[in-house]
C-alpha positions as CSV (number, residue, x, y, z in Angstrom):
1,X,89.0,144.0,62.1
2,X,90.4,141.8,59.4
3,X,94.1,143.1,60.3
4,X,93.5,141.5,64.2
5,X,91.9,138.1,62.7
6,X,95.0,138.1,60.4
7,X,97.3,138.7,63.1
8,X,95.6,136.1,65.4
9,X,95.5,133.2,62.5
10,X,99.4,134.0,62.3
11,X,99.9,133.8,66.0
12,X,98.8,130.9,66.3
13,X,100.2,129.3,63.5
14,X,103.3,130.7,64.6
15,X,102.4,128.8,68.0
16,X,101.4,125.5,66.6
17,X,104.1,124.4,64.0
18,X,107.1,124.1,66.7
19,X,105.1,122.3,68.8
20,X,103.9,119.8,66.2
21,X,106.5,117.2,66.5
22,X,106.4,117.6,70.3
23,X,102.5,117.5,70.3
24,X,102.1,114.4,68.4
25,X,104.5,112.6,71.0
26,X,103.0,113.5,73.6
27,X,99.7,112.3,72.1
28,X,100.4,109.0,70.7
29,X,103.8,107.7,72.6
30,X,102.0,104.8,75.2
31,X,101.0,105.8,78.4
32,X,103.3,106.2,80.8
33,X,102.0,107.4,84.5
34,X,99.9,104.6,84.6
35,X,100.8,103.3,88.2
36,X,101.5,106.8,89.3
37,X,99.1,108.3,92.1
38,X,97.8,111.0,89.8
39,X,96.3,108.3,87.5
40,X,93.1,107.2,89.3
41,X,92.2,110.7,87.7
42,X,91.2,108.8,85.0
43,X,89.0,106.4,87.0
44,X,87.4,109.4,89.1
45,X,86.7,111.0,86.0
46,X,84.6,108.0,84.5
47,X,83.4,107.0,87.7
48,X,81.8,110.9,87.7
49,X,80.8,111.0,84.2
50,X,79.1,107.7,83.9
51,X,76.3,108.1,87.5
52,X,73.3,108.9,85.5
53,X,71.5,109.0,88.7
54,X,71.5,111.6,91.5
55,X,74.8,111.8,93.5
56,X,76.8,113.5,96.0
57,X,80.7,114.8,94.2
58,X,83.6,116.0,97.1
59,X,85.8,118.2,95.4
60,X,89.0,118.7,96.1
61,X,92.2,117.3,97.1
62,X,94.0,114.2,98.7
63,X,92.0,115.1,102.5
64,X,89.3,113.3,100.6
65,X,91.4,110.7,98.7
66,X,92.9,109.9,102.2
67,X,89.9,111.1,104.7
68,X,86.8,109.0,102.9
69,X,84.3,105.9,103.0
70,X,82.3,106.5,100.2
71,X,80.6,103.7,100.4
72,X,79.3,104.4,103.8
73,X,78.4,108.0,103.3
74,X,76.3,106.7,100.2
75,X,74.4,104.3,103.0
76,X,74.1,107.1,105.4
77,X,72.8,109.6,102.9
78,X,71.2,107.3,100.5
79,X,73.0,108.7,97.0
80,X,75.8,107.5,95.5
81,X,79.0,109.1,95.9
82,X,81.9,110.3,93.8
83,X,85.1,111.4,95.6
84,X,86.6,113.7,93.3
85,X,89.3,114.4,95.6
86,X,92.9,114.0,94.6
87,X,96.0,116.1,94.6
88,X,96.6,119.7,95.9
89,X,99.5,119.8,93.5
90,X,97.3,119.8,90.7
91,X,95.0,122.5,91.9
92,X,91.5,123.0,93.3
93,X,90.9,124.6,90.1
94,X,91.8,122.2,88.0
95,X,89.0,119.3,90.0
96,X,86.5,122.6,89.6
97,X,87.0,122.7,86.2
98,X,87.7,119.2,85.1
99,X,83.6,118.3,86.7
100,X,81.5,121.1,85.9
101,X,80.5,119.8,82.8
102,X,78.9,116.8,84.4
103,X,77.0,118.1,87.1
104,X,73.5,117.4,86.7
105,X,70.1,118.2,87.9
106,X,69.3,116.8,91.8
107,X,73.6,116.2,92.5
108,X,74.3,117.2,95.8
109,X,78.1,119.1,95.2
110,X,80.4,119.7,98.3
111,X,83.5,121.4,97.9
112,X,86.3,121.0,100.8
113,X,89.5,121.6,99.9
114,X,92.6,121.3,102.1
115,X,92.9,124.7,104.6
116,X,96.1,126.2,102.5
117,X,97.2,128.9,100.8
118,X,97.7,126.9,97.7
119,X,94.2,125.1,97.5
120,X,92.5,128.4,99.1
121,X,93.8,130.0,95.4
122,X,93.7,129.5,91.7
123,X,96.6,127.3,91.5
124,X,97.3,125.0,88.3
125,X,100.3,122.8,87.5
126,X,99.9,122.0,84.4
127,X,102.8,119.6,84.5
128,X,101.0,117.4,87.2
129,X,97.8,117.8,85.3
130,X,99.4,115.9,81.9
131,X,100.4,113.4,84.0
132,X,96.8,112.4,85.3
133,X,95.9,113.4,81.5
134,X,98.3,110.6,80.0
135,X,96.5,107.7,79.7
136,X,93.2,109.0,79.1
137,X,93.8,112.2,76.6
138,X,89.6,112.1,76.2
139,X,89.7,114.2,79.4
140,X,91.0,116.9,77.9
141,X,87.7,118.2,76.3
142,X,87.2,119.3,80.3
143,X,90.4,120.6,81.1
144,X,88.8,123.8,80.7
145,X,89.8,126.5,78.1
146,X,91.1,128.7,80.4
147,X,93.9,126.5,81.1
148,X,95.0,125.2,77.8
149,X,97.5,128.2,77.6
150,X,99.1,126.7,80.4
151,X,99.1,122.8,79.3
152,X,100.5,124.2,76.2
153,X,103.3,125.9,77.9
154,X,104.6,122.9,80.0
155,X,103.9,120.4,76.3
156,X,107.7,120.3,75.4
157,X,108.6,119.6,78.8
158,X,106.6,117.0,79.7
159,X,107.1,115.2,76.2
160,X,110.5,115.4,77.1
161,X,109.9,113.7,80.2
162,X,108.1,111.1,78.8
163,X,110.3,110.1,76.1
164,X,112.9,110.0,78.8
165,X,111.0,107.1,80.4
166,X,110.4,105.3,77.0
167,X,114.0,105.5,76.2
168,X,115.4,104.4,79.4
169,X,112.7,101.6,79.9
170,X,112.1,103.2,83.2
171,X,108.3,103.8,83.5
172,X,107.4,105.3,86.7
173,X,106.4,102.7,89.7
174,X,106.2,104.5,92.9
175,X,106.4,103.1,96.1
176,X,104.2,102.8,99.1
177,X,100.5,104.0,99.5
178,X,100.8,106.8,96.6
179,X,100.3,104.8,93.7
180,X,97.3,104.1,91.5
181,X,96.8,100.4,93.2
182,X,96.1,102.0,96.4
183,X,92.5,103.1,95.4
184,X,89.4,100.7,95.3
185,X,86.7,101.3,92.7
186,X,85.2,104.5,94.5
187,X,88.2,106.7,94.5
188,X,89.3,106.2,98.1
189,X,92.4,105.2,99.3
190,X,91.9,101.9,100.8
191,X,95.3,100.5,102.0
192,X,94.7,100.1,105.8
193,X,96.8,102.7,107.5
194,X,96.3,102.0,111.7
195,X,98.1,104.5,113.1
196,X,99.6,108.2,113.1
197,X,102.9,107.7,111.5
198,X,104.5,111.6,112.0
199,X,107.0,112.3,114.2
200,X,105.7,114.5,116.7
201,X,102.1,113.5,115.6
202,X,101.8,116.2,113.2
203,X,103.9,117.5,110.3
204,X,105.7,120.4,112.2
205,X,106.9,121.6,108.9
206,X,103.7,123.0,107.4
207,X,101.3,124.5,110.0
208,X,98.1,125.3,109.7
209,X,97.1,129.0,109.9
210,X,93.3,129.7,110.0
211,X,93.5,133.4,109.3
212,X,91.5,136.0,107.1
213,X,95.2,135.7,105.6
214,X,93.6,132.5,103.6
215,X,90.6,133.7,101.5
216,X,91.9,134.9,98.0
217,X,89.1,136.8,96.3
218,X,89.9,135.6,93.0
219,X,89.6,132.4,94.5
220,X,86.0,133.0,96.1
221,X,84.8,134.6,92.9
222,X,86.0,131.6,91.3
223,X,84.0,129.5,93.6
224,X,80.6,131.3,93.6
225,X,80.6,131.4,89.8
226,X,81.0,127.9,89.8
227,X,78.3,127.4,92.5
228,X,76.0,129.6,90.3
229,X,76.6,127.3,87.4
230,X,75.7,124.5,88.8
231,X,72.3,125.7,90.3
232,X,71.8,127.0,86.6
233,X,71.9,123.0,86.2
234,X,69.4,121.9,89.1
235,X,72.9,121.0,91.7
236,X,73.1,122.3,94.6
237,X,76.9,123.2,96.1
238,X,78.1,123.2,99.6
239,X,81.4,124.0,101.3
240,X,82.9,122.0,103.7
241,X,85.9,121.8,105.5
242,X,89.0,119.3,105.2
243,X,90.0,117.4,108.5
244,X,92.9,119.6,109.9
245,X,95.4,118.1,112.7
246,X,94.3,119.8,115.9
247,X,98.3,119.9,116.9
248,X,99.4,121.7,113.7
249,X,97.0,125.1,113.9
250,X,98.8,128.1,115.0
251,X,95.9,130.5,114.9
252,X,94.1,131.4,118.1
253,X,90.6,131.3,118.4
254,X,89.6,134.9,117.8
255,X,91.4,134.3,114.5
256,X,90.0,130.9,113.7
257,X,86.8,132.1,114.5
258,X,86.8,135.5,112.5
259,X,88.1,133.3,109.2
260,X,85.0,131.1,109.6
261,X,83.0,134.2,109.8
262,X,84.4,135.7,106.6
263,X,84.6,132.6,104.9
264,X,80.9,132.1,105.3
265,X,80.2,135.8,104.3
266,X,81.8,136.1,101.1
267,X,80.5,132.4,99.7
268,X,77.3,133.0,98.3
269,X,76.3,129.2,98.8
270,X,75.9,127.7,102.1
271,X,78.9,126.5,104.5
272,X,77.7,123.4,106.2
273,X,80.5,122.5,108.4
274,X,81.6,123.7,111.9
275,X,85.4,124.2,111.5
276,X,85.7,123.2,114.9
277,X,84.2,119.6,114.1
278,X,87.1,118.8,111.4
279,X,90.0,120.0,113.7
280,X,90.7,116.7,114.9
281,X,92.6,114.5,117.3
282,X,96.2,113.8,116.5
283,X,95.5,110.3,116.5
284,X,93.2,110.2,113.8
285,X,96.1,111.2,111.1
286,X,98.5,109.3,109.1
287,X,101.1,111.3,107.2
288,X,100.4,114.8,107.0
289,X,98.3,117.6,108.4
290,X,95.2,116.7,106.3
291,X,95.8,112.8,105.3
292,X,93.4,110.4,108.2
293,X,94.5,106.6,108.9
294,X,91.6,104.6,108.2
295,X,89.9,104.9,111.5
296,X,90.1,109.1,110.9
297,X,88.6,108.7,107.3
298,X,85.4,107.0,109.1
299,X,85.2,109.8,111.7
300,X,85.4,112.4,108.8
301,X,82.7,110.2,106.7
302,X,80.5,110.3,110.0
303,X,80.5,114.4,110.5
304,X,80.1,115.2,106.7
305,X,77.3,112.3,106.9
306,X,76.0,114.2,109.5
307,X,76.7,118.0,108.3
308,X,74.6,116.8,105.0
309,X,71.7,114.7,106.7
310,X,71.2,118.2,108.6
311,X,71.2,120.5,105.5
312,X,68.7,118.2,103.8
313,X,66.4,118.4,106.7
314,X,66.8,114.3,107.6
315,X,68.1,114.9,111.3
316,X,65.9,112.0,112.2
317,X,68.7,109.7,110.0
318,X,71.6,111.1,111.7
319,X,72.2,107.7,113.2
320,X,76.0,107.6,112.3
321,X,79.0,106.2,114.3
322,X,81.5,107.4,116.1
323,X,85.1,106.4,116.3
324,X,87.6,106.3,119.2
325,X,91.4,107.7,117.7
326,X,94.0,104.9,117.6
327,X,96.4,104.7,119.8
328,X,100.1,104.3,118.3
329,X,102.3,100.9,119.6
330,X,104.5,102.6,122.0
331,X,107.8,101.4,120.0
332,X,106.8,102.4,116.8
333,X,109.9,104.1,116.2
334,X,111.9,101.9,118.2
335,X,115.6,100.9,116.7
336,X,117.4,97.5,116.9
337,X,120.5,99.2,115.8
338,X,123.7,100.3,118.0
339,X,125.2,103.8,118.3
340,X,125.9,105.4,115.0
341,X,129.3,107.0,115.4
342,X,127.9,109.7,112.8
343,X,126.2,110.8,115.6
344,X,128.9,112.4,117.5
345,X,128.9,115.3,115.0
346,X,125.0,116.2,115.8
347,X,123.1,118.1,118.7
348,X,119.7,116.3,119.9
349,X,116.7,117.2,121.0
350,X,113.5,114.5,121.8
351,X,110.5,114.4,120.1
352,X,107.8,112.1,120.4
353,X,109.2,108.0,119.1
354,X,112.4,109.6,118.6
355,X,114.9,112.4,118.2
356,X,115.6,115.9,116.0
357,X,118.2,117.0,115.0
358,X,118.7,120.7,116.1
359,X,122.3,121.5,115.5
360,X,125.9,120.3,115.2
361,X,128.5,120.0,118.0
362,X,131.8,121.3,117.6
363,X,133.5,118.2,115.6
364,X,130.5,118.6,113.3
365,X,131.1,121.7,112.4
366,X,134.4,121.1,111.1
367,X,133.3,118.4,108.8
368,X,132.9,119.0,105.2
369,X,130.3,116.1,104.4
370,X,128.1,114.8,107.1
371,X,125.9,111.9,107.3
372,X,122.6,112.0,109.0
373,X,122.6,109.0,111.7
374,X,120.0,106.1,112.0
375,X,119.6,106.7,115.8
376,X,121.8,107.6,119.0
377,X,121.1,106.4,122.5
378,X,118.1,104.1,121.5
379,X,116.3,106.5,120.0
380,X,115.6,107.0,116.1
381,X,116.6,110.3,114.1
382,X,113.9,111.2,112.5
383,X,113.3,114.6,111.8
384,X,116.0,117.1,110.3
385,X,115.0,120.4,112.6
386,X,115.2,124.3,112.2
387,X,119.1,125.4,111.3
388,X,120.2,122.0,111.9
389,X,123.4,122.5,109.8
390,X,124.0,126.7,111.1
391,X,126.9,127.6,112.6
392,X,129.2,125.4,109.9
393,X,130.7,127.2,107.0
394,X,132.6,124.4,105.4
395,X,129.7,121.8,105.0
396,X,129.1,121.0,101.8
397,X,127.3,118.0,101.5
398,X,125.2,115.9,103.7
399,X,124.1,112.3,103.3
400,X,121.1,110.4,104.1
401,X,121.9,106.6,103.3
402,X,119.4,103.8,102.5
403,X,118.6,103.0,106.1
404,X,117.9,106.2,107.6
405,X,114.8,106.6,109.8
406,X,115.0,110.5,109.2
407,X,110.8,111.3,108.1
408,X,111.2,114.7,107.7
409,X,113.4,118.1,107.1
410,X,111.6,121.2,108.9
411,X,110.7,124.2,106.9
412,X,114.6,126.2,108.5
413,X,116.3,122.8,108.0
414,X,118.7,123.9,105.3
415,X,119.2,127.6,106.1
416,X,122.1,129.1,107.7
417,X,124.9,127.0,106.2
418,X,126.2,129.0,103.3
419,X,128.9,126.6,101.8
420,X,126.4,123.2,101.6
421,X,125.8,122.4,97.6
422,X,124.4,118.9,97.8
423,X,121.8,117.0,100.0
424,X,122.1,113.3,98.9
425,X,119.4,111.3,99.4
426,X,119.7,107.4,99.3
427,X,115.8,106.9,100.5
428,X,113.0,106.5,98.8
429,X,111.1,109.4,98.3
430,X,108.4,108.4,99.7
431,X,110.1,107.7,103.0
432,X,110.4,111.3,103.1
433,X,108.2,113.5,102.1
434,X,110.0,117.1,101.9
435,X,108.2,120.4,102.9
436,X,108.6,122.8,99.5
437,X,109.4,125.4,102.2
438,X,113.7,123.5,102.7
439,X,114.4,123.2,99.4
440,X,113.5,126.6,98.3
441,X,116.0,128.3,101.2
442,X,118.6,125.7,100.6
443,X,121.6,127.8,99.3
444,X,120.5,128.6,95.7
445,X,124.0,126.6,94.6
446,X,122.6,123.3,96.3
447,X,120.7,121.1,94.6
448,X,119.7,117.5,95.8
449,X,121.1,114.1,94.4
450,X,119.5,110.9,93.8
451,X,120.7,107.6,92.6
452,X,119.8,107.3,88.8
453,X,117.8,104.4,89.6
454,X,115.4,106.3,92.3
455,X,115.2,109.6,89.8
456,X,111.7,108.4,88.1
457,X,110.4,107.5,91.7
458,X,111.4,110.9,92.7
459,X,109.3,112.6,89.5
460,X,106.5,111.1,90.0
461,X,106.5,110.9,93.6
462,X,103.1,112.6,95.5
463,X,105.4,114.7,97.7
464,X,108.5,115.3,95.1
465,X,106.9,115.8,91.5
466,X,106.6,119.7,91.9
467,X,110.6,120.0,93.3
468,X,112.2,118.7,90.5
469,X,114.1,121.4,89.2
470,X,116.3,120.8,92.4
471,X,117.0,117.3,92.2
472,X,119.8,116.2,89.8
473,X,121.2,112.5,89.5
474,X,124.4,111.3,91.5
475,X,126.6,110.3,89.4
């Protein structure tokens, strides 16, 4: 016994001291993510900690950052609300973990996160996670200790990262909607977003599957043992479903409807939500398959309103609205521009506001470095579809320039062209959000290049962060 205790003391001695230098930078160098999106962690996390009264906390990721009114399902249900929603790339875990500790007795707990693999699973990034940590390093007393093994791993990596920054003078400041000013005081996202801005009206690289396929029973497990807890503690916990983009599911609906059925049998808490309620209109999404515009994130606050003013027995106070879907300006993707002569060396095909790209013609596929044209005909380029590159094997490089309207690369965009090594990207990132699923069956020689003074936009960017170790500066 004292031989194991010895050997343990040793290990982690052994662990510590190389990591001391690297620890204490981390620690004490000043913070640096502080306009990033995964900051308002900090702000969620005190805006939980510090209702002393009973409340209602949504768990999970950005469909409640980007599909909530708290402040109108507090009036509808009468209790304050904390949307504890943020990030998929940190991990349904890691909001599990980081707000058990402050549930309380009468808290009404719904858990919704998106309808993926990854958020359906006990999924961490630890990287992600020190970046919400930074500027409050208090919060890691909830981390959880079953994920410190993990933070400890990614330490000398991130400290890296952040010295990086110091030394350049080049704190992150990203772009757009996904930065920290973007959320008002209850944790929503409140930047006004009118319409559907996808291509297509749905994100046709990531589709949704609703399939037994989905429940991991690690995952479950995980979730009934936290649901236990919190009963222990006087809560009780509901699951609810994320909004999902009625275009983008690819199951049919014996499939759909045997997942619910599953789903609600292995949960030992109760599922409140009809999964065909949250399959919504098209219309009511902004930028993904999950994300609403601001008249989809009142819809979704009216059915959860509704789904929890049922469970509580209060079906006299279901007196909630009901919101019509927007309909997008007609020209939305419209171009002023003329013919791109780049466009010669592509094959079109339309989509709705625009075109995709779905192959090259015969002059394109005997150039070695193509750029990606702003429109042809009228119409704007926006998506990069399935093997738009095949049939070439001297491409190496292909160029998006500063004023591309390209939104999006399809999940086959960058297969079947075996000499390409470098995707250069002139836009910012959060123009185009990439799908995990191109990068990874890129040719493993490419990698994708950045100007040097985009590369801290593109590490810190809500769709970029966790691609990283593909993206290398242009020199």
């Amino acid at each position: 016994m004292k031989k194991t205790v010895i050997i343990f003391v040793l290990a982690i001695i052994i662990l510590v001291t190389p990591l001391t230098v690297v620890t204490t930078t981390t620690l004490t160098a000043p913070c640096q993510y502080d306009q990033t999106f995964l900051a308002e962690l900090k702000d969620k996390h005190e805006r939980l900690s510090s209702i002393k009264e009973e409340k209602i906390v949504l768990i999970g990721g950005s469909n409640l950052a980007f599909g909530l009114d708290s402040q109108k399902l507090h009036e509808y249900v009468g209790m304050p609300v904390v949307n504890y929603g943020l990030y998929a790339t940190i991990g349904t875990k890691a909001m599990l973990d980081m707000s058990r500790s402050h549930i309380k007795k009468g808290d009404i707990v719904v858990i919704c996160p998106e309808t993926d693999k990854q958020t359906y699973s006990l999924y961490y990034n630890a990287h992600s996670m020190w970046q919400a940590l930074d500027c409050d390093l208090s919060m890691f007393k909830d981390v959880g200790f079953s994920n410190w093994g993990k933070l400890i791993a990614v330490m000398p990596e991130f400290a890296a990262e952040k010295r990086g920054f110091i030394k350049k003078n080049t704190k992150p400041a990203p772009s757009g909607i996904y930065a920290k000013a973007s959320f008002n005081e209850y944790g929503d996202i409140a930047v006004e977003r009118p319409y559907n801005i996808m291509p297509t009206n749905y994100d046709i690289s990531m589709p949704v599957s609703l399939t037994t396929d989905l429940l991991d029973k690690e995952f479950i497990d995980y979730l009934n043992r936290y649901a236990d807890e919190c009963k222990l503690r006087g809560a009780t916990v509901y699951f609810g479903f994320s909004p999902i983009n009625s275009d983008s599911v690819v199951s049919t609906d014996e499939e759909k409807e045997e997942f619910y059925e599953a789903l609600t049998n292995q949960l030992d808490f109760p599922l409140i939500s009809d999964i065909d309620d949250y399959i919504l209109d098209s219309a009511y999404f902004y930028d993904t398959n999950f994300h609403l515009n601001s008249c989809g994130a009142l819809q979704r606050t009216s059915l959860l309103a509704d789904d929890l003013l049922r469970e509580l027995g209060k079906t006299e106070q279901i007196e909630t609205e009901k919101y019509t879907p927007p309909t997008r300006p007609a020209d939305f993707f419209a171009t002023q521009s003329n013919n791109d002569n780049n466009a010669k060396h592509f094959i079109f095909e339309e989509i709705d506001g625009g075109l995709s790209i779905v192959g090259l013609s015969e002059a394109g596929k005997q150039e070695k470095t193509l750029t990606i044209p702003k429109e042809y005909d009228g119409k704007s380029v926006l998506v990069i579809g399935d093997n738009a590159f095949a049939g070439s094997d001297v491409l190496e490089r292909v160029i998006i320039k500063e004023d591309a309207a390209v939104k999006s690369f399809t999940s086959n965009a960058l297969s079947n062209c075996p000499a390409l090594r470098a995707i250069e990207i002139h836009l910012a990132p959060s123009a185009l959000p990439i799908n995990p699923e191109a990068v990874t069956k890129m040719p493993k020689e490419c990698l994708v290049y950045v100007p040097a003074d985009r590369y801290s936009e593109f590490a810190t960017d809500y769709f970029w962060t966790g691609m990283m170790q593909y993206v290398e500066i242009l020199e």
